[in-house]
Chimera marker file (.cmm) of the C-alpha trace (Angstrom):
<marker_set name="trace">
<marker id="1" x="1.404" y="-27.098" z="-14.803" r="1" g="1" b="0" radius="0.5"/>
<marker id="2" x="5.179" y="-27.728" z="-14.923" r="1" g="1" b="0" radius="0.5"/>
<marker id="3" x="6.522" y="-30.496" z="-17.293" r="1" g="1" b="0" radius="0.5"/>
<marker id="4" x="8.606" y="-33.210" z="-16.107" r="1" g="1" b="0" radius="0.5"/>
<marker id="5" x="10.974" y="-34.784" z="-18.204" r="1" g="1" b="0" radius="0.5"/>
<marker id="6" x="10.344" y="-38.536" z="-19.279" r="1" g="1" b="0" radius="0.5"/>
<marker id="7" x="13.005" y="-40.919" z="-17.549" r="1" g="1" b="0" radius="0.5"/>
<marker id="8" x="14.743" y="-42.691" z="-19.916" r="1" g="1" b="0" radius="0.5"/>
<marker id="9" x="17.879" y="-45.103" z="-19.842" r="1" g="1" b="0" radius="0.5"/>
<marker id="10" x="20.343" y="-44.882" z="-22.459" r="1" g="1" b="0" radius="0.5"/>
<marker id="11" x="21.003" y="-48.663" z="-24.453" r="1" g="1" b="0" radius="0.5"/>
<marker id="12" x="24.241" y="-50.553" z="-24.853" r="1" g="1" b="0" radius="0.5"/>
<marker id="13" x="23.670" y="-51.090" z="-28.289" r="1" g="1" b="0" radius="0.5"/>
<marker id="14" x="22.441" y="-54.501" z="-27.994" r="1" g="1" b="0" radius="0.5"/>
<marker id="15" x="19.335" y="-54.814" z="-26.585" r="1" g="1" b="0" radius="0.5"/>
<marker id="16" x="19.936" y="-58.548" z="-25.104" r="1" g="1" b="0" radius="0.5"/>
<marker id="17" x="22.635" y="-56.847" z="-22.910" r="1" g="1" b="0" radius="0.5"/>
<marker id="18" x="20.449" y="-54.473" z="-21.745" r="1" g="1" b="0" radius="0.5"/>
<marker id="19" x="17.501" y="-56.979" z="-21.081" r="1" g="1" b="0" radius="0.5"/>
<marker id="20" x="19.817" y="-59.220" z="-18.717" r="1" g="1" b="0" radius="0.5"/>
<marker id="21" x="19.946" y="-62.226" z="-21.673" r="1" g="1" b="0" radius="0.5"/>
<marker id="22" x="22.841" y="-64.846" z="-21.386" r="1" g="1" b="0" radius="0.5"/>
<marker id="23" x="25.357" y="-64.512" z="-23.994" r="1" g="1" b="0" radius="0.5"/>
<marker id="24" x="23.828" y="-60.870" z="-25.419" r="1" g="1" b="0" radius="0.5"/>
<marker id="25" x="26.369" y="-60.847" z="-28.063" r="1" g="1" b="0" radius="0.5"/>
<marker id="26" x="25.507" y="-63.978" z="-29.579" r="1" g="1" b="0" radius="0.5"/>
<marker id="27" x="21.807" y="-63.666" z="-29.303" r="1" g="1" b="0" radius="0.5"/>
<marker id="28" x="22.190" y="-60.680" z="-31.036" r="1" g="1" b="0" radius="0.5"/>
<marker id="29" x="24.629" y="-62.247" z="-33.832" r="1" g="1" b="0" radius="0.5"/>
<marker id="30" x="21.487" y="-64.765" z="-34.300" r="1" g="1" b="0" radius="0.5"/>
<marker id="31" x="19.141" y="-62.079" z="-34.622" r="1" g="1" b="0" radius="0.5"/>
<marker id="32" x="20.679" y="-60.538" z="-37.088" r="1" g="1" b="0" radius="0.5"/>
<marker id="33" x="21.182" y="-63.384" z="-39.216" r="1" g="1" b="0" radius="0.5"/>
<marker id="34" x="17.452" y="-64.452" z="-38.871" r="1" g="1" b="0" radius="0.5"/>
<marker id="35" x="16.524" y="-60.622" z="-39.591" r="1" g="1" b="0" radius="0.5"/>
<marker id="36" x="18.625" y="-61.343" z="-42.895" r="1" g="1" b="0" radius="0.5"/>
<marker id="37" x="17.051" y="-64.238" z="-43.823" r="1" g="1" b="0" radius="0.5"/>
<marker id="38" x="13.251" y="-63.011" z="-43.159" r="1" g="1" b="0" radius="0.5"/>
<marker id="39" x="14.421" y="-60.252" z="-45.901" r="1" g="1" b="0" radius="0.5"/>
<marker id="40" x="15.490" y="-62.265" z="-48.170" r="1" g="1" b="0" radius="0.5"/>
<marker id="41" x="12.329" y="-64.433" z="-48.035" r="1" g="1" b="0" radius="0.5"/>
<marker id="42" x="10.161" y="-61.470" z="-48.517" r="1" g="1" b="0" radius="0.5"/>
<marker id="43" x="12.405" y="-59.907" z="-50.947" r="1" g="1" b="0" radius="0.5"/>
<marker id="44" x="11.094" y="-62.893" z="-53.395" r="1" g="1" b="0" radius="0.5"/>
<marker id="45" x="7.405" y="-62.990" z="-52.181" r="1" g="1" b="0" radius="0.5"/>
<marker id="46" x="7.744" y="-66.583" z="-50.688" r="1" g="1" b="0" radius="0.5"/>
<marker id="47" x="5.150" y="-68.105" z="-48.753" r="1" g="1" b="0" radius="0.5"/>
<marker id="48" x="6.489" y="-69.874" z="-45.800" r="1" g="1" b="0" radius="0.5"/>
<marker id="49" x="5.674" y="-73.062" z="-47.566" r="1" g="1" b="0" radius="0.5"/>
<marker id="50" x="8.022" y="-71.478" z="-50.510" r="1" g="1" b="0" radius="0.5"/>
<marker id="51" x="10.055" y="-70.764" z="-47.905" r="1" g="1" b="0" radius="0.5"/>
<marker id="52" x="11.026" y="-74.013" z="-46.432" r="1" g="1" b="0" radius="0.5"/>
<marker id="53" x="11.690" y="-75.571" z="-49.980" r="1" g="1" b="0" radius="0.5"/>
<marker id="54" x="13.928" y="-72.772" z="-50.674" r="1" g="1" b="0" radius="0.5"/>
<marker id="55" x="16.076" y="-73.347" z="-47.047" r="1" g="1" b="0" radius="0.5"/>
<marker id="56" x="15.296" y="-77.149" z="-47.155" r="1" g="1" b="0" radius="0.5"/>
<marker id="57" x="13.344" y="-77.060" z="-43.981" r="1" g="1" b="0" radius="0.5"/>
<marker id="58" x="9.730" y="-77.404" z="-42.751" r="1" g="1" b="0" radius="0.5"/>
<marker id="59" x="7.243" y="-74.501" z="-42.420" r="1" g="1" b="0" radius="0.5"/>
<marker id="60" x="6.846" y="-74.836" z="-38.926" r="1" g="1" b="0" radius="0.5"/>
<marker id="61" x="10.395" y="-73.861" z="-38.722" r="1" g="1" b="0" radius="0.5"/>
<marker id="62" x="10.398" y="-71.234" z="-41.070" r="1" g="1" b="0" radius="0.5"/>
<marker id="63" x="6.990" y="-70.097" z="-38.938" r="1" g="1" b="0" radius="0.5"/>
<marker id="64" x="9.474" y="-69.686" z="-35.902" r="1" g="1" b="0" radius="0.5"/>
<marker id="65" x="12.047" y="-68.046" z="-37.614" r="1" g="1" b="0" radius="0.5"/>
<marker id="66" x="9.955" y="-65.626" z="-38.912" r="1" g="1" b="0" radius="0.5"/>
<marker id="67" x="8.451" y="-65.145" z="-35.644" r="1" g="1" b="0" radius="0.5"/>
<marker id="68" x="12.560" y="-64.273" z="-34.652" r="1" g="1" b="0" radius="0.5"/>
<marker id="69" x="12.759" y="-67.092" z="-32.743" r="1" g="1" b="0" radius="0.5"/>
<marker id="70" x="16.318" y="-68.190" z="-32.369" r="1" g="1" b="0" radius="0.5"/>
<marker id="71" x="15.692" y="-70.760" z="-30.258" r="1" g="1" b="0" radius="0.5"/>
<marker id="72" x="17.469" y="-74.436" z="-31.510" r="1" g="1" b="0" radius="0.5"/>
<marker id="73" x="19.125" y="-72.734" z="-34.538" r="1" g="1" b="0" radius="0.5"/>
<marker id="74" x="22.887" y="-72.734" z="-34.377" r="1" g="1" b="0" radius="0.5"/>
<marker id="75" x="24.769" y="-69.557" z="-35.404" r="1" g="1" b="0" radius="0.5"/>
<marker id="76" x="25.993" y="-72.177" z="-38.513" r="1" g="1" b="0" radius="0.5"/>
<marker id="77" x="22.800" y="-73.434" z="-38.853" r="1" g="1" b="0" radius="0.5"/>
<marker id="78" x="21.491" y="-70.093" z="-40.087" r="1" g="1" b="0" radius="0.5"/>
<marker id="79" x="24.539" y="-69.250" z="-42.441" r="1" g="1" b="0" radius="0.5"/>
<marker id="80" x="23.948" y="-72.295" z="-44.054" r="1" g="1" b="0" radius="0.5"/>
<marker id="81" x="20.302" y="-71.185" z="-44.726" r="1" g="1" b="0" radius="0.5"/>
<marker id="82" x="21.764" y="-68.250" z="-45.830" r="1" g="1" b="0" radius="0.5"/>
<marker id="83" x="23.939" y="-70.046" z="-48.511" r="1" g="1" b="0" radius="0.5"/>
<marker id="84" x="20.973" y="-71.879" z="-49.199" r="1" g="1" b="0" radius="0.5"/>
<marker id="85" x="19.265" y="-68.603" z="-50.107" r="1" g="1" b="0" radius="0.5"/>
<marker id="86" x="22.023" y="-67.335" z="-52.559" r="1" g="1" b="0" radius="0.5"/>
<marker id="87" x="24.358" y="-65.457" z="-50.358" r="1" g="1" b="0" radius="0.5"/>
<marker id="88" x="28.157" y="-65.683" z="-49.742" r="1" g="1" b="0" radius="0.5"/>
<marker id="89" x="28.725" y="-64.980" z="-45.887" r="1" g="1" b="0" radius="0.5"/>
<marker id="90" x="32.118" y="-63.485" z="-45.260" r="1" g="1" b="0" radius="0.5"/>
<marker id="91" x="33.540" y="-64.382" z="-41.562" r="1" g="1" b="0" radius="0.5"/>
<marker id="92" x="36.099" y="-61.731" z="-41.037" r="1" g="1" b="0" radius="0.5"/>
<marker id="93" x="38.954" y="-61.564" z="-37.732" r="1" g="1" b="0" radius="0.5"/>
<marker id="94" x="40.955" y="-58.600" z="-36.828" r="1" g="1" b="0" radius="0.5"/>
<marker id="95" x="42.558" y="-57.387" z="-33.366" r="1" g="1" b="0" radius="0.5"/>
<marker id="96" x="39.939" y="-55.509" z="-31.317" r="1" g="1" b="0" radius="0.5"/>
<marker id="97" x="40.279" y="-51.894" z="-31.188" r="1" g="1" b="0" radius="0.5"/>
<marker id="98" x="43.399" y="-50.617" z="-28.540" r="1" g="1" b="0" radius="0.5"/>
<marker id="99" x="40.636" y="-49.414" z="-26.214" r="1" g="1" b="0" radius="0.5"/>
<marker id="100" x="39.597" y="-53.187" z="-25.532" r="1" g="1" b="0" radius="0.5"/>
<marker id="101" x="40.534" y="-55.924" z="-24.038" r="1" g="1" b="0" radius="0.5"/>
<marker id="102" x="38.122" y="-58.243" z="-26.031" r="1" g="1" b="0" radius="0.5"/>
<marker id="103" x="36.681" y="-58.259" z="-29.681" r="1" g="1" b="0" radius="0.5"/>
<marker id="104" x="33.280" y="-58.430" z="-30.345" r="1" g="1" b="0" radius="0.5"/>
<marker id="105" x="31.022" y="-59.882" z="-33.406" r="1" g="1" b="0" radius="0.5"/>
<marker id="106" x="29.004" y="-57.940" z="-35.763" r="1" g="1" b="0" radius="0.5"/>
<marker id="107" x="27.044" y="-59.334" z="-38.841" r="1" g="1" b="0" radius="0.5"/>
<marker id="108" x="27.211" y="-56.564" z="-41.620" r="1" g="1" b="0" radius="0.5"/>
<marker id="109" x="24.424" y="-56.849" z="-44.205" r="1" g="1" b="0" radius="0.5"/>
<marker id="110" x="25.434" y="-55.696" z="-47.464" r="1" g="1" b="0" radius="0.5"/>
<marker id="111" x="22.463" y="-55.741" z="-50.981" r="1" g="1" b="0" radius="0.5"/>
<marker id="112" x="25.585" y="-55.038" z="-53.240" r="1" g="1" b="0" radius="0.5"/>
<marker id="113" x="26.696" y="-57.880" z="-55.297" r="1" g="1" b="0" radius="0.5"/>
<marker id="114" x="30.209" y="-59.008" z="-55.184" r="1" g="1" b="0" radius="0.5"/>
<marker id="115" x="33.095" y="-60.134" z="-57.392" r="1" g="1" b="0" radius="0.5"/>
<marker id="116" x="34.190" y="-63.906" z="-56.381" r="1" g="1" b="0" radius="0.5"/>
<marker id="117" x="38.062" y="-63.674" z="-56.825" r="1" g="1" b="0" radius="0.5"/>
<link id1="1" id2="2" r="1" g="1" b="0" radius="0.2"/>
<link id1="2" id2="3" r="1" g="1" b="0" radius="0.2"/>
<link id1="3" id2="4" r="1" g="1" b="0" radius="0.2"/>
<link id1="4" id2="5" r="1" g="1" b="0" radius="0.2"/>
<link id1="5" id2="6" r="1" g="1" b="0" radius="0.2"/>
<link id1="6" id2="7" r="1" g="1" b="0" radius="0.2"/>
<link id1="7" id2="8" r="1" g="1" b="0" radius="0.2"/>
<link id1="8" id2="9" r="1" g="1" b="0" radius="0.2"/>
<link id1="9" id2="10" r="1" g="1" b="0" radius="0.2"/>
<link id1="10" id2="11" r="1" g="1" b="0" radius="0.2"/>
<link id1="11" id2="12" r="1" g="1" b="0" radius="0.2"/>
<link id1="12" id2="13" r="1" g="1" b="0" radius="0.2"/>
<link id1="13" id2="14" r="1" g="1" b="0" radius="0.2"/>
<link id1="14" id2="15" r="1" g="1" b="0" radius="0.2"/>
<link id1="15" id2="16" r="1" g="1" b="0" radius="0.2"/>
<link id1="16" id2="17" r="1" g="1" b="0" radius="0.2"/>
<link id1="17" id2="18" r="1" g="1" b="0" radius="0.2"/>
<link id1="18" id2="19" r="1" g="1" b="0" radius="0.2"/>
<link id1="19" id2="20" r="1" g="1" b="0" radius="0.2"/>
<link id1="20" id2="21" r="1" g="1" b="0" radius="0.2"/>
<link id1="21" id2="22" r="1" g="1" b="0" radius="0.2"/>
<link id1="22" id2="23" r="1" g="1" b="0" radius="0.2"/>
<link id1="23" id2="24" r="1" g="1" b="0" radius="0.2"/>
<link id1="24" id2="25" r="1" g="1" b="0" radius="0.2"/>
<link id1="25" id2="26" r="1" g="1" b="0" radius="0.2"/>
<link id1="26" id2="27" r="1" g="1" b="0" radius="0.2"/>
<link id1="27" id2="28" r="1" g="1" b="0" radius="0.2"/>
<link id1="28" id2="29" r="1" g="1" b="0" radius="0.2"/>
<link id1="29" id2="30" r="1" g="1" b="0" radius="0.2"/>
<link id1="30" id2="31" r="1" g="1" b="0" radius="0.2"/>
<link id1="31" id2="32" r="1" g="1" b="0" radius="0.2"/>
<link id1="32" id2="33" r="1" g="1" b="0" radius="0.2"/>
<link id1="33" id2="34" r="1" g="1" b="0" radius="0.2"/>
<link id1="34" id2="35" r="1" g="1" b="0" radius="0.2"/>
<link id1="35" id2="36" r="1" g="1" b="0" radius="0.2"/>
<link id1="36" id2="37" r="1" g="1" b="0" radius="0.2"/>
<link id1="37" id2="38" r="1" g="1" b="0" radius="0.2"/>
<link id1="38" id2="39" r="1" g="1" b="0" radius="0.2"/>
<link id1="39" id2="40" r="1" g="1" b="0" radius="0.2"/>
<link id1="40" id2="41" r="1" g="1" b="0" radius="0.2"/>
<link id1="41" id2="42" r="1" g="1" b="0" radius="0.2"/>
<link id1="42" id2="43" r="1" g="1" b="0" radius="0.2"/>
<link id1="43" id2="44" r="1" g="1" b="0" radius="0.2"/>
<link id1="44" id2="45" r="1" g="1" b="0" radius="0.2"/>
<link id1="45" id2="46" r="1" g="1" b="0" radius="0.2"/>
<link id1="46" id2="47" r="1" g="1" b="0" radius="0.2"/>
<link id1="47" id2="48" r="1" g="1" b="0" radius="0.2"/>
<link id1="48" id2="49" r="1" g="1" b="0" radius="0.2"/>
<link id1="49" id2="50" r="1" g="1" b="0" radius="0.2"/>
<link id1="50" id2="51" r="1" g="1" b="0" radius="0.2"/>
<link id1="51" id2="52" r="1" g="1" b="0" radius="0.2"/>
<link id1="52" id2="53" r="1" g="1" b="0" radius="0.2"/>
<link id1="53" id2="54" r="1" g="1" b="0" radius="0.2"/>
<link id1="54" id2="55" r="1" g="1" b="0" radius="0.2"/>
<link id1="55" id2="56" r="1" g="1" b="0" radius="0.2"/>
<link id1="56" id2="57" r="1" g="1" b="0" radius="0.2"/>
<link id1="57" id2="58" r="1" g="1" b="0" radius="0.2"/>
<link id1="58" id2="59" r="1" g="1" b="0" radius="0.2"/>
<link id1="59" id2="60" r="1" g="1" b="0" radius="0.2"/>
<link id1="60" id2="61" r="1" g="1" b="0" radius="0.2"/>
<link id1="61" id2="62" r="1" g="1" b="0" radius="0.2"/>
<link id1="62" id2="63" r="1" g="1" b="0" radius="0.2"/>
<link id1="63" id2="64" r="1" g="1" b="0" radius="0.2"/>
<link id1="64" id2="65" r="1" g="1" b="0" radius="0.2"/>
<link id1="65" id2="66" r="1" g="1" b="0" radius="0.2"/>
<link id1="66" id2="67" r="1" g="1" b="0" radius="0.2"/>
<link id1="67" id2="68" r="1" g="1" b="0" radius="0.2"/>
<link id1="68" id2="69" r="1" g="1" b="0" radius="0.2"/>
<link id1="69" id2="70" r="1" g="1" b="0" radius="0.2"/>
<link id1="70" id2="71" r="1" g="1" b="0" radius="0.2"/>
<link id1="71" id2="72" r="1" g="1" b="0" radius="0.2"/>
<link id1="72" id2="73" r="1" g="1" b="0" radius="0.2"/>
<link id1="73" id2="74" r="1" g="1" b="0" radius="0.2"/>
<link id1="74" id2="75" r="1" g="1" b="0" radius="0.2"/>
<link id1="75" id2="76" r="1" g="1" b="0" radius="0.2"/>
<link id1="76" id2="77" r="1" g="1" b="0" radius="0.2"/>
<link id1="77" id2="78" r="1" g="1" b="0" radius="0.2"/>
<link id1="78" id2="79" r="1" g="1" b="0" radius="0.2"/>
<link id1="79" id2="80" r="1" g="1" b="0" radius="0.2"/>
<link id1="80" id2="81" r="1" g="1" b="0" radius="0.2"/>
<link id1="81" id2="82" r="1" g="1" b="0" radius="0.2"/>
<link id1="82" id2="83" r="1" g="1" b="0" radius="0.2"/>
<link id1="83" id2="84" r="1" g="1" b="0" radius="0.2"/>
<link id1="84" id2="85" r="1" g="1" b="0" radius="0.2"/>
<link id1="85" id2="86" r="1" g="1" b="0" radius="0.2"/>
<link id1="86" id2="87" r="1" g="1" b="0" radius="0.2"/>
<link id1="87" id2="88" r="1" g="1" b="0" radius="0.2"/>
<link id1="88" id2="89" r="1" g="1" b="0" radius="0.2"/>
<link id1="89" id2="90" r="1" g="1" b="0" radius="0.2"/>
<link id1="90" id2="91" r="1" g="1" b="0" radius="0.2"/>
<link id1="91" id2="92" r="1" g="1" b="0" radius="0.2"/>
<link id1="92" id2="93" r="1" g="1" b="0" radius="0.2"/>
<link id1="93" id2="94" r="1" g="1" b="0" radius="0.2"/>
<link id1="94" id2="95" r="1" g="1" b="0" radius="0.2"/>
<link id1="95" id2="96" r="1" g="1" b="0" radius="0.2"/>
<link id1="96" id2="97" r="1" g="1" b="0" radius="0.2"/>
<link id1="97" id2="98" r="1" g="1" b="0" radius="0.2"/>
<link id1="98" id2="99" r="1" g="1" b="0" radius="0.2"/>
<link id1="99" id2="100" r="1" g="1" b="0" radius="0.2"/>
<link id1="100" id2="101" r="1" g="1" b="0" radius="0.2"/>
<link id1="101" id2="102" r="1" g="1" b="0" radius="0.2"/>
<link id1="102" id2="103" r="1" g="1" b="0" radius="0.2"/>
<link id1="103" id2="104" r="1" g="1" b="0" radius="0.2"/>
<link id1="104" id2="105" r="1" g="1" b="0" radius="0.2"/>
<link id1="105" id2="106" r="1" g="1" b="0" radius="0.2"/>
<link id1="106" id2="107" r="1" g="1" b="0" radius="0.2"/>
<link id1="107" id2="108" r="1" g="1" b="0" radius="0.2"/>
<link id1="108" id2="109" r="1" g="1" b="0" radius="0.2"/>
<link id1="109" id2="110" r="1" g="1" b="0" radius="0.2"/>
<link id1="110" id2="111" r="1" g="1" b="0" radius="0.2"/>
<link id1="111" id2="112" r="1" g="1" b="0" radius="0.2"/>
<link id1="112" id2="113" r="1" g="1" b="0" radius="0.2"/>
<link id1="113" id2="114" r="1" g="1" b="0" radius="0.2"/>
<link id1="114" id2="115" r="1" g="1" b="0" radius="0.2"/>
<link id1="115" id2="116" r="1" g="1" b="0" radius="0.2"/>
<link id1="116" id2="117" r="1" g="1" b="0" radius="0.2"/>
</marker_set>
């Protein structure tokens, strides 16, 4: 029996680029902010009733986040439900590498504490 090697197709690194999605770096920029805040929520136990009290909006919406959906929540939207949850968000802008013609956006997630100052 001779063995055939699966087919596979290397990734971009953002999956909404590979799927064909509109806009892949800011879906993705969205998904990792929601990813964030689903962490933080079940870092502290919180039902999604909990939930919405803590980010000042309704379960149903909390239901979708944590479903991923990204879907009518700005990009500010959800760094303000960050802040909401106790976190400083840190927007950061610096030339793109010499290899590129344009920049791209990354959210970093970081557990450590930081000095204010």
């Amino acid at each position: 029996m001779k063995l055939t090697k699966p087919r596979h197709t290397v990734g971009s690194g953002n999956v909404f680029h590979d799927l064909g999605i509109a806009n892949p770096e800011a879906a993705q920029v969205k998904a990792d902010l929601v990813h964030e805040i689903c962490s933080l929520v079940a870092d502290r136990s919180a039902t999604q009733t909990e939930a919405g009290k803590l980010l000042g909006i309704p379960q149903p919406k909390v239901s979708r986040l944590m479903g991923g959906r990204t879907d009518g929540f700005s990009t500010e939207f959800l760094i303000k439900l960050l802040n909401r949850l106790g976190q400083d968000v840190r927007i950061v802008v610096e030339p793109a590498g010499p290899r590129r013609k344009t920049g791209w956006t990354h959210v970093a997630h970081s557990r450590t504490p930081h000095k204010r100052g």
